[in-house]
C-alpha positions as CSV (number, residue, x, y, z in Angstrom):
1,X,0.0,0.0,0.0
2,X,1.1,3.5,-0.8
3,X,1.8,6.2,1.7
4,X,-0.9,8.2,-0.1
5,X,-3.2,5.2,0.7
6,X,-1.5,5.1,4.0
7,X,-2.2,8.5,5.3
8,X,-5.9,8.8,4.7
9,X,-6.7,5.7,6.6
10,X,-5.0,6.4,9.4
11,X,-6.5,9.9,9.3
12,X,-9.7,7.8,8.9
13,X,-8.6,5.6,12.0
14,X,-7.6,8.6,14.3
15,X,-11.0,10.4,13.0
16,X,-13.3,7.4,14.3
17,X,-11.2,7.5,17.4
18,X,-11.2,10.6,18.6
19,X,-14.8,11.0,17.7
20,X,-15.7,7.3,19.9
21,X,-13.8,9.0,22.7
22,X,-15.5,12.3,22.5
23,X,-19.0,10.5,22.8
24,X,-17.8,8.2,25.9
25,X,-16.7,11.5,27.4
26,X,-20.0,13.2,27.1
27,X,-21.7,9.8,28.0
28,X,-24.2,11.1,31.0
29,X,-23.3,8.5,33.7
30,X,-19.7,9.1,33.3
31,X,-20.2,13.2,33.3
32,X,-22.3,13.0,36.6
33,X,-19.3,11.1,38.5
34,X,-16.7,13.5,37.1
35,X,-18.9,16.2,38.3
36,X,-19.8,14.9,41.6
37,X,-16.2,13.9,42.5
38,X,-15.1,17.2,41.6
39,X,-18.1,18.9,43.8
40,X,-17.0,17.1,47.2
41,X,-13.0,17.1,46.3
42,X,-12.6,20.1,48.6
43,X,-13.9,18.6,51.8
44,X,-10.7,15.6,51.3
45,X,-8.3,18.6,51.0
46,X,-9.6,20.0,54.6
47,X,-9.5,16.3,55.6
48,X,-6.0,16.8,54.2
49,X,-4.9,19.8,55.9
50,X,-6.5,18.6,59.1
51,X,-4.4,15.4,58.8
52,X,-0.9,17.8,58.4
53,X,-1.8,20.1,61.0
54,X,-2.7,17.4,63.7
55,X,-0.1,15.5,62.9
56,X,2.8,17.6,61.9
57,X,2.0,21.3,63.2
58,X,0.6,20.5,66.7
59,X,3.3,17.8,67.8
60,X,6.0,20.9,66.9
61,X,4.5,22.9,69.2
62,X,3.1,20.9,72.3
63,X,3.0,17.6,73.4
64,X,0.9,15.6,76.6
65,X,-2.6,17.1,77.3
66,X,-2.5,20.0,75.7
67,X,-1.9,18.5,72.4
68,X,-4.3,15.8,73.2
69,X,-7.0,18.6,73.3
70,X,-6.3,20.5,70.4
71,X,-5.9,17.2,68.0
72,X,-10.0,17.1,68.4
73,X,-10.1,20.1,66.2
74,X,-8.5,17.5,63.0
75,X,-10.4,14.5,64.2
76,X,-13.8,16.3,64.4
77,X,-13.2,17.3,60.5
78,X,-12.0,14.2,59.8
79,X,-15.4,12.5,60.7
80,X,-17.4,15.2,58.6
81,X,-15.5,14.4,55.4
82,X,-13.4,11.4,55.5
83,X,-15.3,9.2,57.4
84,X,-18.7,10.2,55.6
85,X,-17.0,9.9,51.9
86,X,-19.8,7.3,50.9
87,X,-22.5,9.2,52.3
88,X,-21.6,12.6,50.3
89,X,-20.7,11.0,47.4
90,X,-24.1,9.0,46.8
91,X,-26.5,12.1,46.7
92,X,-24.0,14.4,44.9
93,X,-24.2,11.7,42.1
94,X,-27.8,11.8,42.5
95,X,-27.7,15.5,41.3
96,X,-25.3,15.5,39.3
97,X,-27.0,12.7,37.2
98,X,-30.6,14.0,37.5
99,X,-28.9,17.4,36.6
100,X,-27.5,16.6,33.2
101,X,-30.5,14.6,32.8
102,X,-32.9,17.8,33.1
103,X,-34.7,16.5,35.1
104,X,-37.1,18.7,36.8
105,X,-36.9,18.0,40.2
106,X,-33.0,17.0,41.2
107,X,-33.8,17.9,45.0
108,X,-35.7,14.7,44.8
109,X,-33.0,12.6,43.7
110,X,-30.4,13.7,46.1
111,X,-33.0,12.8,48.9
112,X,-33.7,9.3,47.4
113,X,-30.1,8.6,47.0
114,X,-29.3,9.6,51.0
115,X,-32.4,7.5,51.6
116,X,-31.7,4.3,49.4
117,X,-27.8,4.3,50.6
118,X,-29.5,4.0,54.5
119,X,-31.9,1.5,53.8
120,X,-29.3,-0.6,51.9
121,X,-27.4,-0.7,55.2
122,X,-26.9,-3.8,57.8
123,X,-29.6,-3.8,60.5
124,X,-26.6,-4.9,62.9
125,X,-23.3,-4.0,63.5
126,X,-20.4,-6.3,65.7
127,X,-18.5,-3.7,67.4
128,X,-15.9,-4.0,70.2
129,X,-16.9,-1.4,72.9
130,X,-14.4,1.2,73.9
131,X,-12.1,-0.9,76.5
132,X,-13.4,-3.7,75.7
133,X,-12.5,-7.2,74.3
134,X,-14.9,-9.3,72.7
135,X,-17.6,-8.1,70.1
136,X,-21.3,-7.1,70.9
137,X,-24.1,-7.1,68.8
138,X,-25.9,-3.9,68.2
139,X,-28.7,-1.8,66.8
140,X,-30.0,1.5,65.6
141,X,-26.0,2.5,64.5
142,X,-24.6,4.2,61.2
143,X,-20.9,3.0,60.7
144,X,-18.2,5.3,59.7
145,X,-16.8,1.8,58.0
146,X,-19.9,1.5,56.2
147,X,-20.4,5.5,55.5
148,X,-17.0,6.2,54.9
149,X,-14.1,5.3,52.9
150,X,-14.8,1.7,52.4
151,X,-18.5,2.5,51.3
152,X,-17.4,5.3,48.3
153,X,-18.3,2.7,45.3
154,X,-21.0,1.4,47.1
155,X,-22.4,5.1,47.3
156,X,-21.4,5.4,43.2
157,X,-23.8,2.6,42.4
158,X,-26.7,3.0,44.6
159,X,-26.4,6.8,43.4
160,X,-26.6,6.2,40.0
161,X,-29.3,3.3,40.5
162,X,-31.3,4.8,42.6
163,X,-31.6,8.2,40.7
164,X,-31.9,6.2,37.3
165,X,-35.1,4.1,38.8
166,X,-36.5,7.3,40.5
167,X,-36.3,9.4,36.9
168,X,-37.7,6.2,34.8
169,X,-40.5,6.4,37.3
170,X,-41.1,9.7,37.6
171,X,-41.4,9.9,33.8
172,X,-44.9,8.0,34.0
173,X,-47.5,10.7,33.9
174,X,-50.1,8.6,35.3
175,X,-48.3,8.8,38.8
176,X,-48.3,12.8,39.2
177,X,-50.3,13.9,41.8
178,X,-51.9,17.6,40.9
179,X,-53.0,19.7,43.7
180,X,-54.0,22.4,41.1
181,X,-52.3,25.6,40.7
182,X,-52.8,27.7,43.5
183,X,-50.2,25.4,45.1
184,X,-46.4,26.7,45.9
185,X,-44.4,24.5,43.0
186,X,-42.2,23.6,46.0
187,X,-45.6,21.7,47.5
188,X,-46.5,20.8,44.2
189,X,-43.1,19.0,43.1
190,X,-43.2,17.0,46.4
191,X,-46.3,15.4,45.8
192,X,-45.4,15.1,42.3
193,X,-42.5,12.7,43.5
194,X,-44.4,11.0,45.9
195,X,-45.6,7.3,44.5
196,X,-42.0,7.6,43.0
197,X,-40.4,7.6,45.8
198,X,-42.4,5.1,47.9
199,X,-42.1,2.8,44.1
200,X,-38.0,3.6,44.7
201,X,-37.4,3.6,48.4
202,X,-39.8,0.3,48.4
203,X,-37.8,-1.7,45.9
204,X,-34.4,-0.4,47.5
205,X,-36.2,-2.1,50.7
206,X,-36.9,-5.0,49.2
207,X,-33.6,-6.0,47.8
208,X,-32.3,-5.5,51.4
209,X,-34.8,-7.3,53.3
210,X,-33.8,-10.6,50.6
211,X,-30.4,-10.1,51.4
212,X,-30.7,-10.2,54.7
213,X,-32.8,-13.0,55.3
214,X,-31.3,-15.1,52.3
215,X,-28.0,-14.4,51.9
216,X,-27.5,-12.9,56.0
217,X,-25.4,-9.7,54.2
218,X,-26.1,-6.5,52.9
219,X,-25.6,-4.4,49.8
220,X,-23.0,-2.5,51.3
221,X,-21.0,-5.6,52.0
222,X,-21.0,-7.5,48.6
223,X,-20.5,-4.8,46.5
224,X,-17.1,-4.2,48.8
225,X,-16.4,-7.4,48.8
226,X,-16.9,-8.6,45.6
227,X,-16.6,-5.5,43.2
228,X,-14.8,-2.8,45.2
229,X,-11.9,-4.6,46.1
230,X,-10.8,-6.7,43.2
231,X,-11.0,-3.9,41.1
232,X,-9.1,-1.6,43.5
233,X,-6.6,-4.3,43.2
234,X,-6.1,-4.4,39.9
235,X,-6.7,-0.9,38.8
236,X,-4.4,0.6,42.3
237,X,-1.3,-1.7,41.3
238,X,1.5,-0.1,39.8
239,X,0.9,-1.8,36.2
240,X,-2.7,-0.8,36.4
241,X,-2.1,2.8,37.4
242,X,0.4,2.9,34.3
243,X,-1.6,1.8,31.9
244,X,-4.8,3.6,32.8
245,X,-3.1,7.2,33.4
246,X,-0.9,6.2,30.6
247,X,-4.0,5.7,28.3
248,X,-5.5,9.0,30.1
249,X,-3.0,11.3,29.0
250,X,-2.4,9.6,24.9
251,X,-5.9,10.6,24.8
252,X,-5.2,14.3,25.7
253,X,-2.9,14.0,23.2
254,X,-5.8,13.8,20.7
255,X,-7.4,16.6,22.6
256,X,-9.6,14.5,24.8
257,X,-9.5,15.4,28.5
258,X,-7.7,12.8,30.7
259,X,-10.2,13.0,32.9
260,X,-12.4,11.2,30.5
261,X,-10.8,8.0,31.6
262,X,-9.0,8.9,34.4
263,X,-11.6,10.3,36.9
264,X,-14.1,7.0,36.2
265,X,-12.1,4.3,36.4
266,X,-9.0,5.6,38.7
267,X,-10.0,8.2,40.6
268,X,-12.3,6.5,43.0
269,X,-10.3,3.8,43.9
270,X,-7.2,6.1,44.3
271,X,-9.3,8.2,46.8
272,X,-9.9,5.3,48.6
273,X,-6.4,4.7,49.3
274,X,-5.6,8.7,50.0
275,X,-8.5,8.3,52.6
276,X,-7.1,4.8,54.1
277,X,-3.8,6.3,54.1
278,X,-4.9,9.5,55.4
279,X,-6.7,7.7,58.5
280,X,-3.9,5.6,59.6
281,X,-1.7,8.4,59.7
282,X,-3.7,10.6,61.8
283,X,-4.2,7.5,64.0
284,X,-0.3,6.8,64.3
285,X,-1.0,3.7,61.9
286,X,1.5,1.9,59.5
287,X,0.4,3.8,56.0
288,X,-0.8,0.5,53.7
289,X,-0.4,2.1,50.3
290,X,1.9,3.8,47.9
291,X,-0.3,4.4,45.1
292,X,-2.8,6.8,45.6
293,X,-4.1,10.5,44.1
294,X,-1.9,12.5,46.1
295,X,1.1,10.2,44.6
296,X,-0.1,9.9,41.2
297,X,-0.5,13.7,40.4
298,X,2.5,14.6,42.7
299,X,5.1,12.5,40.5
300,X,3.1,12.0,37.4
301,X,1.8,15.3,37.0
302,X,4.3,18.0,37.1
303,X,2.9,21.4,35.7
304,X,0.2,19.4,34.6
305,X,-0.7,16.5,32.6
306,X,2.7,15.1,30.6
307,X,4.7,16.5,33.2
308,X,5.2,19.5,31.3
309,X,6.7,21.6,33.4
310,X,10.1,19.8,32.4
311,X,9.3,21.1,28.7
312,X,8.7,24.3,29.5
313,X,12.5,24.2,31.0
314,X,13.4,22.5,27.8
315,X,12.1,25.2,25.8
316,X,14.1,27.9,27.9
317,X,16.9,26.5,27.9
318,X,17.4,24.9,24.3
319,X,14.7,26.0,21.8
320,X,15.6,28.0,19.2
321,X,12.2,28.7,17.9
322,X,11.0,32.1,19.2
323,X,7.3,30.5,18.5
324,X,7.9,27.8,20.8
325,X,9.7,30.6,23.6
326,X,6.5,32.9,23.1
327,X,3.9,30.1,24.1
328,X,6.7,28.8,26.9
329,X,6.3,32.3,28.8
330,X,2.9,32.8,28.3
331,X,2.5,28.7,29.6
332,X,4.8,28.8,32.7
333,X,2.8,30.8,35.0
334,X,-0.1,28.9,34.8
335,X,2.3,25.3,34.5
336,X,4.1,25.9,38.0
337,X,0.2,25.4,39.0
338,X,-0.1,22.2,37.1
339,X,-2.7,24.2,34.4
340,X,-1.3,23.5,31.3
341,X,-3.6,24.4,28.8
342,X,-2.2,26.7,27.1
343,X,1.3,24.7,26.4
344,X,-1.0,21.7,25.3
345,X,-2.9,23.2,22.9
346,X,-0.8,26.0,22.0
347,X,2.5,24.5,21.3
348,X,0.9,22.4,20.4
349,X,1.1,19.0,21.8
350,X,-2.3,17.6,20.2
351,X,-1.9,15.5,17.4
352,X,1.6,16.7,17.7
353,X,3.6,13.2,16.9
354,X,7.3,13.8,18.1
355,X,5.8,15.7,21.6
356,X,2.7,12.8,22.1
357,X,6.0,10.1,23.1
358,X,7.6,11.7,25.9
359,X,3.5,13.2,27.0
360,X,2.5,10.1,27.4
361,X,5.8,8.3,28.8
362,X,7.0,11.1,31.3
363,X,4.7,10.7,33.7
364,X,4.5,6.8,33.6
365,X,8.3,6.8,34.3
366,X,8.0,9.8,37.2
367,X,5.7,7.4,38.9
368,X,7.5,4.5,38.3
369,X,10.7,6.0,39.8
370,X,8.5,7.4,43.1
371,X,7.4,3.9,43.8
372,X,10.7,2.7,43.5
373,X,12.3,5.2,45.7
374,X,9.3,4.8,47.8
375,X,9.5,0.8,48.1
376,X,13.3,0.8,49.0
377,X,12.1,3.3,51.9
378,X,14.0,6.3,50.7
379,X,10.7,8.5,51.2
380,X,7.7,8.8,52.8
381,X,4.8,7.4,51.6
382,X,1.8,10.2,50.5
383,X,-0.7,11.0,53.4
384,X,-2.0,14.3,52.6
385,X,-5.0,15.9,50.7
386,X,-3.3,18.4,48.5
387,X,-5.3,20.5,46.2
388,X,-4.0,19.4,42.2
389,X,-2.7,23.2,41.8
390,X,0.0,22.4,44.6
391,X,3.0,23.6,42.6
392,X,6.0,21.8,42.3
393,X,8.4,21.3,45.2
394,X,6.1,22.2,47.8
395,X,3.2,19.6,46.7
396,X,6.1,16.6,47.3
397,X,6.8,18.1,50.7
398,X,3.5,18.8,51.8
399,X,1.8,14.9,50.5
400,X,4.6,13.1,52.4
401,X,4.2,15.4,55.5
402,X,7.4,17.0,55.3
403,X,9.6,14.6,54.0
404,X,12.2,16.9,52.2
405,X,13.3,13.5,50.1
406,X,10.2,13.5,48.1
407,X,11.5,16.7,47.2
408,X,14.9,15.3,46.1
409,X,12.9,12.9,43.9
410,X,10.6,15.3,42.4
411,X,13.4,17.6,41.4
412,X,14.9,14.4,39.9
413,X,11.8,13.4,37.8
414,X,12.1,17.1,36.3
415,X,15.4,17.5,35.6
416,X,15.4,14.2,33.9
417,X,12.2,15.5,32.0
418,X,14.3,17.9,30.7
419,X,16.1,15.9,29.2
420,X,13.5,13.5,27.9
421,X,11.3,16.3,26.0
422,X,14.5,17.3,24.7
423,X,14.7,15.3,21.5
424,X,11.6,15.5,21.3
425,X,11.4,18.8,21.2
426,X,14.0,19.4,18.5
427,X,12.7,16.9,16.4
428,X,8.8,18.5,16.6
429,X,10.8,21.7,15.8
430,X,12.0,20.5,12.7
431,X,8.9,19.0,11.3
432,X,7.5,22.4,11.9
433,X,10.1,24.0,10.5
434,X,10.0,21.9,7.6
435,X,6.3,22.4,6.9
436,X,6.7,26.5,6.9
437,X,8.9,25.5,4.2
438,X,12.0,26.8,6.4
439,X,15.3,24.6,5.5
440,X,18.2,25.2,8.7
């Protein structure tokens, strides 16, 4: 085949590509977790910065009583965000979905998410009472195990299902209850959603009371068990994180947002670790992972997605095209706080072959390194909310808690960065200088 023949089908190919991942980025379901994730991410960077200060601050500054006393301050806050993770993630799904669904009435869903994600909750918990040894059965009790960290995908599903059934319901006209209209719409709307909700809440009830009378468990508990887990497995280990952030940022390379990918099926279960780890630290715990997103973003994101804060440098230092230099200054404020629009799509780096290699690789080999210098115990392991516009430097010291040898290793992963764009670079500045019809 010719390269004529060649180059329209794979224009073809990448065509039908991009335009596939376009439509699974603007698929509703997906959108509403991206949006919901991104509505409570603030209340795990408090949780965060309650976990450094309690931690790291107080203990500098007093010690006995005193700092027993003021550590309440960071545990209070972290049992109104991290320990209810499940139970703000559930309705914010619920609105989010209902939201870019249009549907009418999105109040209504949060409140039959909170209510199906309590329903769907064991009856009785075995707890070990404060002093004590063995376990005792109890009653009437909310768990922050359930609520919290270990319950986020449980809260995902019964968000999206419980909001899906409640709007398929809803839809049938023959349910509406009119009370005319000299009625406030608030009023109105309420009864509107009434036999929806009993419909919803009622079926929610039912699958509980067959789990646990048949299968003595509860919703909460096999969908940790059996779907949670393995896939936090699988998608938390270091060849899963790879591939999935690596597959992330090639398709921000075609101008599709790595979020598309990234924020469904890695996120989540990343967050769950940042929590776990977060929790054990402030409790004096061993910290039980290395992967999480505080990690990720820290080493795999510097100045943004492709670590591009190491090709801004590159441009600086060695580019020779004043094209390239004019989009570098304009890029490097916003880069040294991981925004790198600008440098993405102005450079550009879309569909820009040479500069897609070292995009995609960079980070994949920053967070490969991390781990490594991580495993072998030359740094701390990550254990604090950050917010993603952290810049450099000061994002490694603050996620390990103060560890100035995450520092050492994120200047490492730069400089080498440098380097790595560097070829890259010159060789993308030559096919563009070759296509102005420029010869050097």
């Amino acid at each position: 085949m010719s390269d004529a023949n060649m180059k329209p089908n794979m224009q073809s190919f990448v065509d039908r590509f991009v335009e596939f991942s376009a439509r699974i980025a603007n698929q509703v379901h997906l959108r509403s977790l991206r949006d919901a994730f991104a509505a409570v991410m603030p209340i795990f960077i408090l949780a965060g910065l309650a976990v450094l200060v309690n931690n790291v601050v107080f203990p500098w500054v007093m010690d006995g009583e005193m700092l027993t006393r003021f550590k309440v301050w960071g545990d209070v806050i972290i049992n109104g965000t991290l320990n209810i993770a499940a139970l703000l993630i559930a309705p914010m799904i619920a609105w989010s979905l209902a939201r870019n669904k249009n549907f009418d009435n999105p109040v209504s869903a949060v409140v039959i998410a909170l209510s199906s994600f309590i329903i769907m909750m064991p009856i009785q918990l075995d707890v070990v009472p404060v002093g004590g040894k063995a376990t005792v059965t109890v009653g009437q009790l909310l768990s922050f195990a359930n609520i919290g960290t270990t319950g986020i995908f449980a809260g995902v599903i019964i968000g999206l299902l419980s909001t899906e059934l409640f709007i398929r319901i809803a839809g049938f006209k023959k349910l509406d209850i009119s009370l005319g209209e000299n009625v406030p719409p608030a009023v109105s709307k309420s009864f509107s959603a009434l036999l929806p909700t009993i419909f919803t809440l009622s079926t929610f009830a039912i699958i509980a009371a067959l789990l646990a009378n048949v299968l003595h468990t509860d919703l909460i508990h096999l969908i940790t068990t059996l779907i949670q887990q393995p896939l936090r497995l699988i998608n938390t280990s270091l060849p899963g994180t790879l591939f999935i952030y690596s597959f992330g940022n090639f398709l921000f390379t075609l101008g599709i947002h790595q979020s598309v990918v990234n924020a469904v099926v890695l996120e989540p279960f990343l967050l769950i670790n940042t929590n776990e780890n977060m929790i054990a630290f402030a409790n004096g715990q061993p910290i039980p992972h290395i992967i999480n997103n505080i990690f990720v973003p820290t080493f795999g994101m510097i100045g943004g997605t492709g670590s591009t804060l190491s090709l801004l440098i590159a441009i600086f230092l060695f580019s020779r095209q004043q094209s390239a230099k004019q989009v570098a200054r304009l890029s490097i404020s916003p880069g040294l706080f991981n925004i790198n629009e600008p440098v993405i799509f102005g450079l550009p780096i879309v569909f820009n072959i040479p500069l897609m290699i070292p995009f995609v690789l960079l980070p994949a080999i920053g967070i490969l390194f991390a781990w490594i210098c991580t495993t072998l115990g030359l740094m701390s392991r990550c254990v604090v909310m950050i917010p993603w516009t952290t810049p450099p430097v000061l994002s490694a010291w603050l996620a390990t808690a103060g560890d100035w040898r995450a520092v050492v290793v994120q200047l490492i992963i730069i400089i080498f960065g440098v380097f790595f764009y560097l070829p890259f670079l010159k060789i993308a500045e030559r096919v563009a200088l070759k296509n102005s019809g420029i010869v050097e």
